[in-house]
PAVEX-402721 format. One record per residue (C-alpha): residue number from 0; residue in one letter; x, y, z. Coordinates in nm, 4 decimals, always signed. Layout:
# residues N
PT    n  res         u         v         w
PT  NUM    A         X         Y         Z
...
This chain:
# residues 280
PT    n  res         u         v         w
PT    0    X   +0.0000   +0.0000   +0.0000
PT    1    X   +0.1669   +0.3518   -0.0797
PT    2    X   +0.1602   +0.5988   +0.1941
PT    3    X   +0.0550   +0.9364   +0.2016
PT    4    X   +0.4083   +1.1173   +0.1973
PT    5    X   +0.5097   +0.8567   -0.1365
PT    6    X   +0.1873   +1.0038   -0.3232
PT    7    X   +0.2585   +1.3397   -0.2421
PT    8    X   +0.6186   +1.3025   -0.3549
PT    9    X   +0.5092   +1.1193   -0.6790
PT   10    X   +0.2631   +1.4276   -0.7260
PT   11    X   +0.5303   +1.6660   -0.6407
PT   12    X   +0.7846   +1.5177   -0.8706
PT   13    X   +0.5745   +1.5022   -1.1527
PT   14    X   +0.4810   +1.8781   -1.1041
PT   15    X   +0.8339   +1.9781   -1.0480
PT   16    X   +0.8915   +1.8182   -1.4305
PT   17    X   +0.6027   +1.9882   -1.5510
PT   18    X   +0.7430   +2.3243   -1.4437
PT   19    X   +1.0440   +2.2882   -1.5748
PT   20    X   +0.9673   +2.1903   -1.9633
PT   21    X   +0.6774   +2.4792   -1.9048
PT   22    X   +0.9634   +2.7117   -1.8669
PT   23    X   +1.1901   +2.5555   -2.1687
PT   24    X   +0.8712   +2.6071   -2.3646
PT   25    X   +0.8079   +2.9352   -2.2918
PT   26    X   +1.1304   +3.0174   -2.3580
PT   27    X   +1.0894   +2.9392   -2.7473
PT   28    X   +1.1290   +3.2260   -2.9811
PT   29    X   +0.7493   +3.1344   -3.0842
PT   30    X   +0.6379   +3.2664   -2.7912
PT   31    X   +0.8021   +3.6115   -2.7889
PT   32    X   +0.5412   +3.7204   -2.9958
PT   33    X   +0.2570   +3.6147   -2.8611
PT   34    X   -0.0066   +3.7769   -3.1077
PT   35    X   +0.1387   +3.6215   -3.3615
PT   36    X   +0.1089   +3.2803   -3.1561
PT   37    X   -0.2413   +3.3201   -3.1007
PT   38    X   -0.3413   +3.4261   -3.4836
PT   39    X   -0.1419   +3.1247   -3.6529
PT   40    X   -0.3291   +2.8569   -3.3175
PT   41    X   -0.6441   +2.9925   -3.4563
PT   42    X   -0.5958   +2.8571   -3.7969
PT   43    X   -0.7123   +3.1575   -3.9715
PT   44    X   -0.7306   +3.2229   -4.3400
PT   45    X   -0.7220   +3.4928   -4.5976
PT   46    X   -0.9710   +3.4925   -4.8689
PT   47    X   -0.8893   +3.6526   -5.2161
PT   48    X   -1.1480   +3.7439   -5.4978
PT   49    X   -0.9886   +3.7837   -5.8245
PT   50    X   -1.1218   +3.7029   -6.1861
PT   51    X   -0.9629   +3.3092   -6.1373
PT   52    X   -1.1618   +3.2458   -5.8579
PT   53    X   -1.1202   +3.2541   -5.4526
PT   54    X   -0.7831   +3.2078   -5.3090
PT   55    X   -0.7680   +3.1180   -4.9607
PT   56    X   -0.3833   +3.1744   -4.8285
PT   57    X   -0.2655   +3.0706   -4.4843
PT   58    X   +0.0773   +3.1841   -4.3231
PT   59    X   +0.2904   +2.9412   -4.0933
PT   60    X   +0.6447   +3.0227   -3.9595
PT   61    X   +0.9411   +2.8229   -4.1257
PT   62    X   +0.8395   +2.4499   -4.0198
PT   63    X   +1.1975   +2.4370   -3.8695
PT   64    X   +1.1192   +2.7015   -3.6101
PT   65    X   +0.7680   +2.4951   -3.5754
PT   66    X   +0.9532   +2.1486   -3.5415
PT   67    X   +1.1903   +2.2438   -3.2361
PT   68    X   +0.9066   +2.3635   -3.0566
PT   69    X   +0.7468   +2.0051   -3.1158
PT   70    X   +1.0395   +1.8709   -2.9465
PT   71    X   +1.0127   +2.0856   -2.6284
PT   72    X   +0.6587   +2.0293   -2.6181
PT   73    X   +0.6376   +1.6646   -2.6912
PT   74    X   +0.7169   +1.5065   -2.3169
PT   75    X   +0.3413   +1.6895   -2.2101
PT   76    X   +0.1741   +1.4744   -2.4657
PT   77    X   +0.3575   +1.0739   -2.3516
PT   78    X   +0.1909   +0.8944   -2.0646
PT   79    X   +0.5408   +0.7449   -1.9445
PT   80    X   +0.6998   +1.1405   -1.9074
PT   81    X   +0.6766   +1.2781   -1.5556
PT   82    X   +0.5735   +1.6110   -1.7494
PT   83    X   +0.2691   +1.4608   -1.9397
PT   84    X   +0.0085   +1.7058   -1.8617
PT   85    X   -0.2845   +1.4690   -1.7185
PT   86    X   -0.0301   +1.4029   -1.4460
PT   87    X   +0.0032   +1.7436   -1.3934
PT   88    X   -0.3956   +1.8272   -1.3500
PT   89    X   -0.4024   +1.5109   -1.1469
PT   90    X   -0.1426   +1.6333   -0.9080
PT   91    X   -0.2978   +1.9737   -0.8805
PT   92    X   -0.6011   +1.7921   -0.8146
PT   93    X   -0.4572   +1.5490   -0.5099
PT   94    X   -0.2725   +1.8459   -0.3989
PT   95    X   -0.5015   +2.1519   -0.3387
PT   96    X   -0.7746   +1.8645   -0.2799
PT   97    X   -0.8211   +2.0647   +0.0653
PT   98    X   -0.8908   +2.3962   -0.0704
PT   99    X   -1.2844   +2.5031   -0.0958
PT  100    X   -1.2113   +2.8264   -0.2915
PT  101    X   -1.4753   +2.8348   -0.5929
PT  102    X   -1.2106   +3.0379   -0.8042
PT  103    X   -0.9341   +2.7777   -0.7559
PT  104    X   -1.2036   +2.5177   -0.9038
PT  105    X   -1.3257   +2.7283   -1.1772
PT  106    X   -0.9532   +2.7102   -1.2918
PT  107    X   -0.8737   +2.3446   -1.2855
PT  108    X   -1.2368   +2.2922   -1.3906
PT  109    X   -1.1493   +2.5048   -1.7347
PT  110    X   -0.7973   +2.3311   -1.7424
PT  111    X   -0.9428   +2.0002   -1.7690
PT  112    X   -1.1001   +2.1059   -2.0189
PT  113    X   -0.8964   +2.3330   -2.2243
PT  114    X   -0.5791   +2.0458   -2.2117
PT  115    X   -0.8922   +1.7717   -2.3272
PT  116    X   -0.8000   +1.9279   -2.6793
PT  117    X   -0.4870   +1.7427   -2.7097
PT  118    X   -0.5085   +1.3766   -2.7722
PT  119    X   -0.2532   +1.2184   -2.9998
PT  120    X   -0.5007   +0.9419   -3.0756
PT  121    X   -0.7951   +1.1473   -3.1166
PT  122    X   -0.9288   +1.1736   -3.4879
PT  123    X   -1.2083   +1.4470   -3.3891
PT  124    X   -1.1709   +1.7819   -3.5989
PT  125    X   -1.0220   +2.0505   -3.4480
PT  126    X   -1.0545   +2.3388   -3.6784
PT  127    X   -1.0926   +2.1841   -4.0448
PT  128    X   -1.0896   +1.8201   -4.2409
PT  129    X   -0.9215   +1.7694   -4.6060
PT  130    X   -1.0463   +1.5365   -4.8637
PT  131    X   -0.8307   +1.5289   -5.1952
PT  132    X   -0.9932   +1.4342   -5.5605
PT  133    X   -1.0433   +1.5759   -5.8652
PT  134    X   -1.3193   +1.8164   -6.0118
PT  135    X   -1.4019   +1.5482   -6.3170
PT  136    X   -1.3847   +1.2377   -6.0898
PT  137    X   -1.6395   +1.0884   -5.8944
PT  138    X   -1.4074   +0.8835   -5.6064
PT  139    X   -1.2797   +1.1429   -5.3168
PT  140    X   -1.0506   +1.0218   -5.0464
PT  141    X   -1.1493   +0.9881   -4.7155
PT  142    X   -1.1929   +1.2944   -4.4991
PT  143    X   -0.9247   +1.3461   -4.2700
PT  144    X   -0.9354   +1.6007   -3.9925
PT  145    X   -0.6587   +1.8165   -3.8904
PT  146    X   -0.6039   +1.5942   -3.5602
PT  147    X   -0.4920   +1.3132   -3.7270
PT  148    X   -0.2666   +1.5452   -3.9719
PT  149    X   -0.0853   +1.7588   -3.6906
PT  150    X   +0.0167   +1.4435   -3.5351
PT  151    X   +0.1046   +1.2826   -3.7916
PT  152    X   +0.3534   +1.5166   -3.8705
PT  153    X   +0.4729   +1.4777   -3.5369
PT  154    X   +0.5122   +1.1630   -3.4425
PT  155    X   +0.5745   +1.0761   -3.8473
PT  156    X   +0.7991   +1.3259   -3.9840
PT  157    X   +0.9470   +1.5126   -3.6695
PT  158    X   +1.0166   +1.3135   -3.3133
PT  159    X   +0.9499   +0.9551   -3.4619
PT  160    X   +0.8779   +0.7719   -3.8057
PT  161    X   +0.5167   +0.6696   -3.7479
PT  162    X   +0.4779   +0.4200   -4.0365
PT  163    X   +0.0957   +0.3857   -3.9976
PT  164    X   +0.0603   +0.7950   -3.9501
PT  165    X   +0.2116   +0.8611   -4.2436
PT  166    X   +0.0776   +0.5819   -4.5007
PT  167    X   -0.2476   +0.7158   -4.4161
PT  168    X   -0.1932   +1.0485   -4.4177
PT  169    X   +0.0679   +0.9637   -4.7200
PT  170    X   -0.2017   +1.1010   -5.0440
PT  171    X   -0.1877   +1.5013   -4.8357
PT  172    X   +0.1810   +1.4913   -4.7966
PT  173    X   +0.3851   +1.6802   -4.5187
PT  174    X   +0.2642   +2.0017   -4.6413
PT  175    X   -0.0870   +1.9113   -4.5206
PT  176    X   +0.0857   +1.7307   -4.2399
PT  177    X   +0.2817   +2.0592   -4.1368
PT  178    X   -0.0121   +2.2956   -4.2121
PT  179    X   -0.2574   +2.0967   -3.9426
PT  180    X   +0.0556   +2.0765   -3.6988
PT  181    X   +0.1798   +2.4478   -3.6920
PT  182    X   -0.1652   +2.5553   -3.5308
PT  183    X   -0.1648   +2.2538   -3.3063
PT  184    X   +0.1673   +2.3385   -3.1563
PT  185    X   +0.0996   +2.6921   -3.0969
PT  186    X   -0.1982   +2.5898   -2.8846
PT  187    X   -0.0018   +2.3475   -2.7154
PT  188    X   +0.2865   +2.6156   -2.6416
PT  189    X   -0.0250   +2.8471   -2.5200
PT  190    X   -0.1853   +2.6039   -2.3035
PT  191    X   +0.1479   +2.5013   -2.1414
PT  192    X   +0.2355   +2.8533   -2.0209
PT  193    X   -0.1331   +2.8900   -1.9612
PT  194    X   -0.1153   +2.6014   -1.6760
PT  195    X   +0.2900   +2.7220   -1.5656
PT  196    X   +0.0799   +3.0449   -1.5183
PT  197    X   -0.1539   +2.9177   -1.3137
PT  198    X   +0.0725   +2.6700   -1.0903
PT  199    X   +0.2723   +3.0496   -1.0203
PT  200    X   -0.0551   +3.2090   -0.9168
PT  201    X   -0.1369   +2.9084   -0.7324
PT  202    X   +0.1827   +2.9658   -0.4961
PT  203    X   +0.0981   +3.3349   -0.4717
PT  204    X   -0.2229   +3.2500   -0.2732
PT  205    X   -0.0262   +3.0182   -0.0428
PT  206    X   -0.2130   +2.6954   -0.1804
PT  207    X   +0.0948   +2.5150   -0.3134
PT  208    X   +0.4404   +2.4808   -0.2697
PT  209    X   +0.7324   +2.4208   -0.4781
PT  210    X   +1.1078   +2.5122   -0.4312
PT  211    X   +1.2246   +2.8162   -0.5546
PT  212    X   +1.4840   +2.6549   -0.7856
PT  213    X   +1.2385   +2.5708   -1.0376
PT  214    X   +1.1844   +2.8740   -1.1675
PT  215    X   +1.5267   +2.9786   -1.0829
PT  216    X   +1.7117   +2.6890   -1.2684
PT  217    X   +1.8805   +2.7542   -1.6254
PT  218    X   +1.6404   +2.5204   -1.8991
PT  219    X   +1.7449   +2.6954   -2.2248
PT  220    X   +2.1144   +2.7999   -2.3626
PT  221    X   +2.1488   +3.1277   -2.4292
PT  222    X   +2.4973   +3.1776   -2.5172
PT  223    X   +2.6341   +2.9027   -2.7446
PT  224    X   +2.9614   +3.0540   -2.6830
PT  225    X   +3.1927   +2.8610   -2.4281
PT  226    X   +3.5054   +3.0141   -2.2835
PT  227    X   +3.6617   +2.8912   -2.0238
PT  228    X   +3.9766   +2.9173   -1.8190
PT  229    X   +4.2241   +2.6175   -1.7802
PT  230    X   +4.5127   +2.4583   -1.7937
PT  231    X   +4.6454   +2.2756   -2.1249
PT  232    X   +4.9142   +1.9570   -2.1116
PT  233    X   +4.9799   +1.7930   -2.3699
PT  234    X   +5.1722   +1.4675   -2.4581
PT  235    X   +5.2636   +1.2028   -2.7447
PT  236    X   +4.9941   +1.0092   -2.8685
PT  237    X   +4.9103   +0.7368   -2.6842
PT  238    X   +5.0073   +0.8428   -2.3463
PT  239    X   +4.7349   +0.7461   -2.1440
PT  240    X   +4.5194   +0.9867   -1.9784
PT  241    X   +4.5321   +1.0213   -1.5834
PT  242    X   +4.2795   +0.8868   -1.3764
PT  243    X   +4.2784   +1.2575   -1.2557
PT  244    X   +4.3837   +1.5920   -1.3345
PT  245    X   +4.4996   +1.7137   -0.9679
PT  246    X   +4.8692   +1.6447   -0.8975
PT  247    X   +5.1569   +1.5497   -1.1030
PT  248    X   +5.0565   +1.4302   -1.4133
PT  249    X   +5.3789   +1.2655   -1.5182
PT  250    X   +5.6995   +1.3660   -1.6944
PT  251    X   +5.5371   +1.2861   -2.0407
PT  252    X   +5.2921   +1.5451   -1.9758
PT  253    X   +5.3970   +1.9425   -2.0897
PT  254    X   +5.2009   +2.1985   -2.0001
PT  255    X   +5.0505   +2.4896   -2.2531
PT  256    X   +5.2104   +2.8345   -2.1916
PT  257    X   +5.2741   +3.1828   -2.3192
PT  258    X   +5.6297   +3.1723   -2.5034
PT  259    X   +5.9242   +3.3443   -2.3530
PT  260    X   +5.9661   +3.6960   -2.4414
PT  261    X   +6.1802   +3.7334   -2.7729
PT  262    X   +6.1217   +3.3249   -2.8285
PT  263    X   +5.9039   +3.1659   -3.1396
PT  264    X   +5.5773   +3.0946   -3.0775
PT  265    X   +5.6701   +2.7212   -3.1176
PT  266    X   +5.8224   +2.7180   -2.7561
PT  267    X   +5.5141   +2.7205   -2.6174
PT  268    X   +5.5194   +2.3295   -2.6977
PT  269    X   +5.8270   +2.1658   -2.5307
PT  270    X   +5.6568   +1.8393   -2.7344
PT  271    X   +5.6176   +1.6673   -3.0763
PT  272    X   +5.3686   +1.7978   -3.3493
PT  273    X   +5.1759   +1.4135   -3.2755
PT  274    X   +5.1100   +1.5128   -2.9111
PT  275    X   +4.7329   +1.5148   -2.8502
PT  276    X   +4.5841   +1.7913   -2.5960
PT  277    X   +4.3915   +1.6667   -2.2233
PT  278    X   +4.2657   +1.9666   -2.0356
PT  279    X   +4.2884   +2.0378   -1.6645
C-alpha cells in the first residue's frame, strides 16, 4: 500500500517536471510574440477574390522554427513522461484537494477542459478536415481532420517515423501534415504557459508549494559561446590519460604556456607535433 508522503512526492515530482519543460517552452522564440502565436493557433485564413476564382492563403512560420518547438513540447503529450500534462492536472487535483475556494475550481475545472483538446489518438476535428480528388472524378478520399494530420507530422515526420501515420496520411503529404501541426503546436505552447501560469498564481495565494529553484534553474542555452579558463598539457599520442587531473601528471605530460619573451611561438610546446591535448 503507498503511503501518504510517497503520493505526495510522486505528485510533487511530476509537477516539479512539468514546471520545468513549461519554462523551456516558454522560452521558445514562438512565444516572444505572442499575437502572432495566437493568430497562426487559430488557424485563420485569408480569402482573395480575383477574376480566377477565390484564393484562400494561410501563413505558418518556417516548419523548422515549428519542429523544435514540437520537441520541447512533446514530453506533455507521452503517458510514461513525468511532465505529461494529465499528471500534472491530477497532481494539482490530489494536492489543493483541501482547498474550498470556488475560483481555484473554476480554474482546474477550465484546465481540464482546455488540455482535453490534445489527444494524440484522437481523430475528432479541431478546426478543419481535407479530402483530396479531382473536379471530373467521382471517387474522393477519405476525410481526414486536422487531428490526425498535426500528429502525424509529429510523431511521423518530426520526433518519430510513425509508419501507420504517415501511409495514411501519405495522399496530403507533409505540407498538409505541417499545415494541421503548426496551429496545433501553438496551442499546445499556449496552453502550457497557460497552466505554468496558473501553478505560479497558485503559490501566490499560499495553496501550493514548490522550491524556488524551479523557476530559478537555467532550462534553455542562451549563449552558445563557451570560454573557459584552464590549464592545457599535452603529450605524445598514446600516453594514457590520468585517472585525474589534480597532482603530477607525469613527466610525459607538458604543459601549454605563453612563449618566452623574444622566443618563437613554437616554444610554447616543449613536445612533438603528434602530441594530442587533455585539459585540466
Amino acid at each position: 500500500m503507498t503511503s501518504k508522503p510517497d503520493v505526495e512526492q510522486r505528485h510533487l515530482t511530476r509537477l516539479s517536471a512539468f514546471v520545468l519543460r513549461a519554462r523551456r517552452v516558454k522560452a521558445h522564440s514562438l512565444y516572444e510574440d505572442f499575437e502572432a502565436l495566437e493568430r497562426i493557433g487559430n488557424v485563420p485564413f485569408e480569402f482573395e477574390i480575383s477574376a480566377d476564382g477565390v484564393w484562400m492563403t494561410q501563413r505558418l512560420p518556417p516548419e523548422e522554427v515549428v519542429e523544435s518547438a514540437a520537441a520541447r513540447v512533446r514530453p506533455l503529450l507521452l503517458k510514461q513522461e513525468d511532465a505529461y500534462f494529465q499528471h500534472t492536472l491530477t497532481a494539482l487535483g490530489w494536492l489543493l484537494r483541501d482547498t474550498d475556494r470556488a475560483d481555484v475550481a473554476q480554474v482546474l475545472t477550465g484546465l481540464r477542459k482546455e488540455w482535453a483538446e490534445f489527444d494524440p489518438k484522437g481523430r475528432d476535428t479541431l478546426a478543419y478536415s481535407v479530402q483530396t480528388g479531382r473536379v471530373d472524378e467521382e471517387e474522393v478520399s477519405p476525410m481526414i481532420s486536422d487531428n490526425v494530420l498535426a500528429f502525424a507530422w509529429i510523431y511521423g515526420d518530426v520526433v518519430h517515423g510513425d509508419t501507420e501515420r504517415l501511409a495514411e496520411t501519405q495522399q496530403h503529404g507533409v505540407r498538409e501534415r505541417y499545415r494541421a501541426a503548426a496551429p496545433l503546436v501553438c496551442r499546445l505552447i499556449m496552453q502550457t504557459t497557460a497552466t505554468l501560469h496558473v501553478i505560479e498564481w497558485l503559490i501566490g495565494l499560499g495553496l501550493l508549494s514548490l522550491p524556488d529553484e524551479l523557476f530559478e534553474r537555467e532550462v534553455v542555452v542562451t549563449d552558445p559561446v563557451f570560454r573557459e579558463q584552464g590549464q592545457v598539457h599535452l603529450a605524445p599520442v598514446g600516453t594514457k590519460v590520468p585517472e585525474s587531473l589534480n597532482g603530477d601528471l607525469g613527466p610525459e605530460w607538458r604543459r601549454l604556456t605563453l612563449p618566452a619573451p623574444g622566443k618563437p611561438a613554437e616554444s610554447m610546446f616543449d613536445v612533438d607535433s603528434t602530441d594530442t591535448p587533455t585539459q585540466e
